[in-house]
C-alpha positions in Angstrom: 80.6 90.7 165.6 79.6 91.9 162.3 77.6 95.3 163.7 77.8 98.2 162.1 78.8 100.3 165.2 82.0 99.9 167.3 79.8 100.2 170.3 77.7 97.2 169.5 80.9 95.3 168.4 82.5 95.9 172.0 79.2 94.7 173.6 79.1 91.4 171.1 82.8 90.9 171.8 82.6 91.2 175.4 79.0 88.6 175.3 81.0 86.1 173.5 83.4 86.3 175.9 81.4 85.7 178.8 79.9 82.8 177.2 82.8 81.0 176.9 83.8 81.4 180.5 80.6 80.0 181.6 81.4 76.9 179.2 84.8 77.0 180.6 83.1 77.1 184.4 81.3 73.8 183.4 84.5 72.2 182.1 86.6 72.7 185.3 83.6 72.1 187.9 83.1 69.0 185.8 86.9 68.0 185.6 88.6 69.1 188.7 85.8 70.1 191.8 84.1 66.4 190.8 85.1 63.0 189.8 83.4 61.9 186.7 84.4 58.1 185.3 87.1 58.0 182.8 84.5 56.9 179.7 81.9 59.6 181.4 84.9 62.3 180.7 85.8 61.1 177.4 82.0 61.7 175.7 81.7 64.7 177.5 85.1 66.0 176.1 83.7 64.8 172.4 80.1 66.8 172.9 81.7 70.0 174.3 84.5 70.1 171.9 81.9 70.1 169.4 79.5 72.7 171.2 82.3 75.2 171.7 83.0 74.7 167.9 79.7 75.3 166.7 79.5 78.5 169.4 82.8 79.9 167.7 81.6 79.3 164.0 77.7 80.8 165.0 79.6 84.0 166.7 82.6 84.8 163.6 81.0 83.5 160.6 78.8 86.2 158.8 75.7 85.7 159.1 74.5 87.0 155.6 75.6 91.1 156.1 75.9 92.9 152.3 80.0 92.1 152.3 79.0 88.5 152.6 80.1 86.8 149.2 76.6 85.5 148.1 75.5 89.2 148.3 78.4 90.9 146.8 78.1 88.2 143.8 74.1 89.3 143.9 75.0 93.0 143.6 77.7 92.2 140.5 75.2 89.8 138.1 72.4 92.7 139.3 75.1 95.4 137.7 76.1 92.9 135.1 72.5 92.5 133.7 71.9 96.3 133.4 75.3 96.8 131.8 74.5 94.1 129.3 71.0 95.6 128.3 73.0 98.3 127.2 75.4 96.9 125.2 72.8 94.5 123.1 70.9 98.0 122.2 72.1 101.1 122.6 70.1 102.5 120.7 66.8 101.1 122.7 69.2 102.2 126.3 69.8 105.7 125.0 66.1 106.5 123.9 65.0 105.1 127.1 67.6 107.4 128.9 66.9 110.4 127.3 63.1 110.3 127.0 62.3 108.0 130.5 64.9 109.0 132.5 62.5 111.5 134.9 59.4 109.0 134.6 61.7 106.3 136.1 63.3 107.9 138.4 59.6 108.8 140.1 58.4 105.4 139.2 61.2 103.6 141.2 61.0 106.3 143.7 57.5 105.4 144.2 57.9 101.7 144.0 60.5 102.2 146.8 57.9 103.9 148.9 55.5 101.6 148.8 58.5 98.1 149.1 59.0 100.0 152.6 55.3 100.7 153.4 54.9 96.8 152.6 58.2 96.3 154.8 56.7 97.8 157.6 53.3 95.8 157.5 55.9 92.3 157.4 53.7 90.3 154.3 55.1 87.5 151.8 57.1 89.0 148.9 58.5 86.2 146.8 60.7 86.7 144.0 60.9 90.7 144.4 63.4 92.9 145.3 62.7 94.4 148.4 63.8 98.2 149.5 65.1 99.0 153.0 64.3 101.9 153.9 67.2 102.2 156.8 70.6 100.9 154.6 68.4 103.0 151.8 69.5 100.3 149.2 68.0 97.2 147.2 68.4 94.0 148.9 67.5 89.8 148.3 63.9 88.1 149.0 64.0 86.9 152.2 66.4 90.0 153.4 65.8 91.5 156.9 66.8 94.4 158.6 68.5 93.7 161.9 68.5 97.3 164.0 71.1 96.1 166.4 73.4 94.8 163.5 72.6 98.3 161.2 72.7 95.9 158.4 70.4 93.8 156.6 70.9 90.0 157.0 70.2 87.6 153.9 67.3 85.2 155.2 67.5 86.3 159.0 66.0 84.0 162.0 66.5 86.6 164.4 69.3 88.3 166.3 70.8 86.3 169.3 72.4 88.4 171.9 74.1 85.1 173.6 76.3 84.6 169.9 76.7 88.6 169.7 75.5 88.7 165.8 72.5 87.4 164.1 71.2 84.0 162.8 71.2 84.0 159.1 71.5 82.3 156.1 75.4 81.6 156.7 75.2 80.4 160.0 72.0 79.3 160.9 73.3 75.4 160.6 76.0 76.5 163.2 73.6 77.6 165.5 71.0 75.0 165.0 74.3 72.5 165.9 75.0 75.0 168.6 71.8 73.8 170.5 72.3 70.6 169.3 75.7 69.7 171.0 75.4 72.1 174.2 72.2 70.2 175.2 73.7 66.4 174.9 76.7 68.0 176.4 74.8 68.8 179.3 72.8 66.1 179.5 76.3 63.8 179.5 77.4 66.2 182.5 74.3 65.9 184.7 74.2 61.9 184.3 78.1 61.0 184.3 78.5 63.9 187.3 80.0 62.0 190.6 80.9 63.0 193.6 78.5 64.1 194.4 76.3 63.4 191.3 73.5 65.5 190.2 71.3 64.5 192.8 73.6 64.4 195.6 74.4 68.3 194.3 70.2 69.2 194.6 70.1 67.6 197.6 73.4 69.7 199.3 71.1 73.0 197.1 68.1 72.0 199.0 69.8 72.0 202.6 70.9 75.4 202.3 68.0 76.5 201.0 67.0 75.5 205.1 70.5 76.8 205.9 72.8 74.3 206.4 76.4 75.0 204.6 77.1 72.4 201.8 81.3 71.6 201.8 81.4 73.4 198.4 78.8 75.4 196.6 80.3 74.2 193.1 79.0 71.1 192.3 75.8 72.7 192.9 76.4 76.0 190.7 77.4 73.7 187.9 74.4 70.6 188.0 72.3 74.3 188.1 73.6 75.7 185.2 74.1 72.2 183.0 70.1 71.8 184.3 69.5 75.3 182.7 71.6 74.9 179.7 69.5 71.4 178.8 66.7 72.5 179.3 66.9 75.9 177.2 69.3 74.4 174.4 66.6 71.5 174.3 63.8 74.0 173.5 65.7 76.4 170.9 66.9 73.1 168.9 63.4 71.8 168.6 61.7 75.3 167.8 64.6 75.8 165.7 64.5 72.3 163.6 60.5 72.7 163.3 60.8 76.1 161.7 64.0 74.7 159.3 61.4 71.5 158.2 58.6 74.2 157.2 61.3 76.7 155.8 60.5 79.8 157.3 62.2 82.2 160.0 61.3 83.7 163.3 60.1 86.7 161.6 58.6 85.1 158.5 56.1 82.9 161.1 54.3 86.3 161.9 53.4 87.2 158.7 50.0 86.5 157.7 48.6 83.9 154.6 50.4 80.5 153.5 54.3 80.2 153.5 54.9 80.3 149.6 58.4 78.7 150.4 57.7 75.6 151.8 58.4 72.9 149.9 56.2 69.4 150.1 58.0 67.6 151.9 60.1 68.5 155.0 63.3 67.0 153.9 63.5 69.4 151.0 63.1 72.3 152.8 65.6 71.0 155.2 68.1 69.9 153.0 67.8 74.2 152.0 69.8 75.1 154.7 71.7 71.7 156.2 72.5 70.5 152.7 73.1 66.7 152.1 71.7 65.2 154.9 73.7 62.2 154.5 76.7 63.8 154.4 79.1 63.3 157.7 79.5 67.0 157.8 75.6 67.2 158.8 76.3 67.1 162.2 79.8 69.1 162.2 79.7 73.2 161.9 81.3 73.3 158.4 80.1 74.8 155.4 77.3 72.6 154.0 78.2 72.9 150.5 75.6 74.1 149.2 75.1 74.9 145.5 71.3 76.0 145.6 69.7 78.0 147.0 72.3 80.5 147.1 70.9 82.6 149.7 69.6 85.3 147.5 66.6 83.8 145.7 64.5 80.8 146.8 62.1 78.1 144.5 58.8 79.0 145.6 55.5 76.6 145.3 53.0 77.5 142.2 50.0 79.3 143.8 48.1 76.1 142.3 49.6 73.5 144.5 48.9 76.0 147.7 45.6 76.8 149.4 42.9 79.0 148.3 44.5 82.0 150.5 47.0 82.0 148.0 44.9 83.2 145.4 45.0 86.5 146.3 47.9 88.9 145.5 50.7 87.4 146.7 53.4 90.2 148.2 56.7 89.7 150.6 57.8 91.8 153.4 60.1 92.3 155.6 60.7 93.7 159.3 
């Protein structure tokens, strides 16, 4: 949705799309080919309401691109500070013009060289500012590259083809949700399913699998598909929430030595990304209010408090 290219914002539209008729395949089979009981319908309506909902907000929120607002108010207090050295001594900011400007140049030329070398072998950077050598610009810690997006993503997971944009710092509580309410949504539909149920539905699958002709083949399209959804939402919310409780991504759980970003205790590093966990908008795709982190920079843990791998030089990279 947020791509680059108007070729891969076609194919995200068109995904997006698609996903939505099969949740709106589920909803009819459900509703009109079956019988479910009236209380059956009514928490199945709740869940997939809120499924849909959280599929919407994962697809058409952005997911962290650089015209998100955390990194456009990044870029200001980044051109703020320089402007500010300036004015407290010009004096100091003119001789360092005049006599440094070539030195600099090649020093931060150099330094760029060697963020994307770094970049390419993925290691821990914390704190820095990291180069990317494709947008060929600065960027936040924690900042990936997504090469089917063109853009870098502020703390990315990874880029889901299903939600046609990436998982990122903006909408990675939408997506964790996503999993969330799509699998008790289709847990609900395979145990409040009647006539036929979910096992009367295998059974009619299994006898034409020895060639008899079931009366209608979609009860037992849509007990396969709520089968597959549950069983892949399932997974991807427990991977998902694991990852969240030791704060780190997809792509940060390759790289090698101790995570400097996770925080003792797993509630902390949770409440990073979900916010206040008591809150009733915990379990809602909204905006989770946040005030820290912001996205851009993270509190990392003192070398001290981490093992002794950490006691070598500790650098940050991204993919």
């Amino acid at each position: 949705m947020y791509a680059r290219y108007a070729v891969t914002q076609c194919v995200s539209k068109t995904t997006v799309c698609f996903v939505l008729l099969i949740f709106g395949f589920e909803w009819w089979v459900y509703h009109i080919s079956c019988r479910p009981t009236l209380v059956g319908a009514f928490f199945l309506n709740v869940t997939f309401a809120l499924a849909v909902w959280s599929y919407l907000q994962t697809a058409l929120t952005d997911p962290g691109t650089p015209r998100s607002p955390e990194w456009e108010a990044w870029r200001i207090s980044r051109q703020e500070q320089t402007v500010k050295f300036a004015e407290e001594d010009p004096a100091a900011a003119s001789t360092t013009d005049s006599l440094e400007t070539a030195a600099a140049a090649a020093a931060t030329a150099a330094q760029r060289r060697a963020s994307a070398s770094r970049s390419r072998h993925s290691c821990w950077r914390p704190g820095e500012v990291t180069w990317c050598p494709d947008c060929q610009a600065d960027r936040p810690e924690r900042a990936h590259h997504c090469s089917q997006c063109g853009y870098c993503i502020l703390r990315m997971d990874h880029h889901c083809p299903w939600v046609g944009t990436c998982i990122g710092w903006r909408n990675h509580k939408h997506f964790l949700l996503l999993n969330w309410w799509s699998f008790w949504t289709s847990v609900i539909w395979l145990l409040t399913v009647s006539r036929p149920s979910a096992l009367q539905a295998l059974d009619l699958f299994t006898s034409m699998c020895f060639g008899a002709a079931p009366p209608s083949l979609l009860p037992v399209a849509g007990v396969l598909l709520a089968a597959t959804f549950a069983l892949i939402t399932g997974g991807m919310f427990l991977f998902s929430l694991s990852m969240v409780c030791r704060n780190v991504t997809a792509i940060e759980e390759l790289f090698p030595g101790e995570n400097p970003y996770n925080l003792p205790g797993y509630l902390d590093n949770a409440r990073q990304l979900l916010g206040n966990l008591n809150s009733p908008r915990l379990l809602l795709p909204l905006d989770s209010c946040r005030k820290t982190p912001t996205g851009v920079a993270f509190p990392v843990v003192p070398k001290a408090k981490m093992g002794a791998s950490a006691a070598s030089e500790g650098t940050y990279g991204t993919c």
